[in-house]
Phi, psi and omega in degrees: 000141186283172184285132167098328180286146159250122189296166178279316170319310170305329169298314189286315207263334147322299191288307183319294174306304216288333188276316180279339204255004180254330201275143182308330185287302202263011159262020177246106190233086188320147156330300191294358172268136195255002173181154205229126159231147146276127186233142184244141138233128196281163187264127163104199189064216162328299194259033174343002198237337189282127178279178179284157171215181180203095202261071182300112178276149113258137160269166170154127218289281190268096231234148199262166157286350191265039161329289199286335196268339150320338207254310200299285190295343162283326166294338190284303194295325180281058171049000181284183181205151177319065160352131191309314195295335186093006185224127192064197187197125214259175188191148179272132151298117186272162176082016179218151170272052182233150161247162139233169184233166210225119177247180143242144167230169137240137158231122166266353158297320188262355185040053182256144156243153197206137171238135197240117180251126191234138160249119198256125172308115189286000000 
C-alpha cells in the first residue's frame, strides 16, 4: 500500500475505535472504580474476519452488584438500545453504515466489571 493510502480495514477500526472512545459508556467511571485497561482488536491483520472490538475492564475493590445495571442505564441515557436479539446493546456509528453493540459481565472473584464493544455492519 502507497505511503498516505488508508485501507478499509483501516477505516473501520478509525471509525469503530474513535466512536466508542467518545461515547458517554466507555467515559464513564463509577467511584468504585479503581483502574481501567483496555484491549483494541483490530479488523484485518492475523483474523481478517474478525471485527474490531474493544474490550473495557473496570476494576474496583468493592464493585456494587448493581454494576451491570447501573452501566445498562448509562447506555440506555446515552442513546444505545436493546438489540433485536436481547442480547446486549447497539448504537449507530454516526456518518456510517457500522453500528456498535455493547455486552456486560461482572466478576466478583476478579472484581471486574468488562464491557465489550464490537463494530458491526448495520
Amino acid at each position: 500500500m502507497a505511503a498516505g493510502c488508508t485501507s478499509e480495514a483501516d477505516k473501520i477500526n478509525n471509525l469503530v475505535f474513535g466512536a466508542v472512545k467518545k461515547d458517554p459508556l466507555f467515559l464513564w467511571h463509577p467511584a468504585w472504580v479503581i483502574e481501567v485497561s483496555n484491549i483494541e482488536t483490530r479488523l484485518g491483520g492475523i483474523y481478517p474476519e474478525a471485527a474490531a472490538s474493544l474490550s473495557h475492564a473496570l476494576r474496583g475493590e468493592n464493585i456494587p452488584s448493581t454494576a451491570v445495571s447501573d452501566a445498562i442505564n448509562v447506555a440506555l441515557a446515552s442513546g444505545w438500545q436493546a438489540s433485536s436479539d436481547g442480547v446486549g446493546y447497539v448504537k449507530p456509528i454516526t456518518n456510517s453504515t457500522l453500528k456498535l453493540w455493547v455486552t456486560f459481565s461482572q466478576t466478583k472473584e476478579s472484581k471486574v466489571l468488562a464491557m465489550t464493544f464490537i463494530g458491526l455492519k448495520a
